[in-house]
Each structure stands twice: as structure tokens, then as C-alpha cells.
C-alpha positions in Angstrom: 0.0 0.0 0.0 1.8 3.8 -0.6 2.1 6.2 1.8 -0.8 8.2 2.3 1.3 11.0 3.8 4.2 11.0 1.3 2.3 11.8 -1.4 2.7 15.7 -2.9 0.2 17.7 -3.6 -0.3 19.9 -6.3 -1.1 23.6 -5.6 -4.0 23.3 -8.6 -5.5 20.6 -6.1 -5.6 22.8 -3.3 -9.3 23.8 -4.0 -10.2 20.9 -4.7 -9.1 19.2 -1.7 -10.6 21.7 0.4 -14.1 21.8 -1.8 -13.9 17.7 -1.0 -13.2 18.2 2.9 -16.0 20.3 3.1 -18.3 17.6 1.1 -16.8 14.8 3.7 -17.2 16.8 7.0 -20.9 17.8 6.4 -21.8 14.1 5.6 -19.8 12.3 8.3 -20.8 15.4 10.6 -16.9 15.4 11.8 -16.0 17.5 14.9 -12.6 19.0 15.5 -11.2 15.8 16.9 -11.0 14.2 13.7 -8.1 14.6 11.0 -9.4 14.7 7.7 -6.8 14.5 4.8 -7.1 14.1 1.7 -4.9 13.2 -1.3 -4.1 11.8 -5.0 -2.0 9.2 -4.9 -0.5 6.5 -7.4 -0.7 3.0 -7.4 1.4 0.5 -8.8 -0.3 -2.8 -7.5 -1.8 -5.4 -9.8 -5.2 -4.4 -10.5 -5.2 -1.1 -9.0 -6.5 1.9 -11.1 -3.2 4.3 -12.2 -4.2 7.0 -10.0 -7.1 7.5 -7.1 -8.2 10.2 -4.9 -7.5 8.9 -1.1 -9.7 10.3 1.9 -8.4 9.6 5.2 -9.7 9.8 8.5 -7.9 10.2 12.0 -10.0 9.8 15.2 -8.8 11.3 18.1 -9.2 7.5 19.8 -6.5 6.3 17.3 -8.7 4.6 14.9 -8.0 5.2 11.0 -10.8 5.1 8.5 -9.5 5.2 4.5 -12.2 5.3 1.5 -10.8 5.5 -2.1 -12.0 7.2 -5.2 -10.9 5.2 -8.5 -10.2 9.2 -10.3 -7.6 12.1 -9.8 -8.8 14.8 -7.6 -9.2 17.0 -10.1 -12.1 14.5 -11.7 -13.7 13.6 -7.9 -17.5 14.6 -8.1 -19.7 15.8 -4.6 -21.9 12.6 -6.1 -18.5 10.5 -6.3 -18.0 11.4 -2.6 -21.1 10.4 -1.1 -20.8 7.7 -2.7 -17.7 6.7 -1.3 -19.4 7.3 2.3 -22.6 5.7 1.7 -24.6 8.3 1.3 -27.7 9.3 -1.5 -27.8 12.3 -2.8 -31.3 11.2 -4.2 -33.0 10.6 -1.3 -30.5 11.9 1.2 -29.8 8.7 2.9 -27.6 6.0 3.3 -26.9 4.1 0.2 -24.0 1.6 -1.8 -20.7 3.1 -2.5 -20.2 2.2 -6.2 -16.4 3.2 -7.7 -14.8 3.4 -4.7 -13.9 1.5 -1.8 -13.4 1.9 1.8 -10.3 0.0 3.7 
């Protein structure tokens, strides 16, 4: 598995990963205690997708919560991130991630 936290960011991305934190903490409702980052990242592993967006979660308790979007950042959709965490924008409630998955 890479390094989530090696990974370099683009300044380009900057917005976007802001405009995709702000997507993640309003539907996981995340207080201050929780680290949210999130990346773009490549992967080199048999049957993994060139490049993905990563988003990463850090509880203040210690546990670590990854979910994975199979596109760059700059391509990551508010649809493809509720997705990701279960959520329907349709109906506004829980539903199947599709493209991505959650480790």
C-alpha cells in the first residue's frame, strides 16, 4: 500500500481538496477531533487503477478510517464522494458506495 502521507500535492489541487473536505465533513458530521486528509495518490499494484483520490480519516481514539476514489482529484465529483461514504444524494440517505472502496 503507498504512503498516504508522502504523497505531494499539487497547488492546482488545493481547491479541490478543500471543496472535497468540506463535502466529507458535512456528511460524516466530523467535529474538531477528527483529521481529515485528503490526497491523490499512485498506485502500482496489480489491478489497481493508475491514480485514485484517497480520503483519510484520524480519530482522536486512534482509529484510521481510508475510503478511495478510482479518479484524480481534479475529476472527484460531490456525487463521487457520497458515494464513497454511503450516502444518496437522491434521497439523502444512506446508500451503496459504487467506484470506490473503503479500507
Amino acid at each position: 500500500m503507498a504512503d498516504l502521507f508522502s504523497s505531494k500535492k499539487t497547488i492546482g489541487n488545493s481547491q479541490k481538496i478543500r471543496e472535497i473536505k468540506t463535502w466529507v465533513s458535512e456528511y460524516l458530521d466530523l467535529g474538531e477531533d477528527v483529521g481529515l486528509f485528503v490526497t491523490e495518490l499512485q498506485c502500482t499494484e496489480p489491478g489497481c487503477p493508475p491514480v485514485e483520490a484517497v480520503i483519510a480519516l484520524l480519530r482522536s481514539n486512534g482509529e484510521k478510517t481510508q475510503f478511495k476514489v478510482h479518479r484524480t482529484l481534479f475529476d472527484v465529483t460531490q456525487e463521487d464522494v457520497a458515494k464513497t461514504l454511503g450516502h444518496d444524494l437522491t434521497h439523502n440517505n444512506k446508500g451503496e458506495a459504487s467506484h470506490a472502496c473503503q479500507e
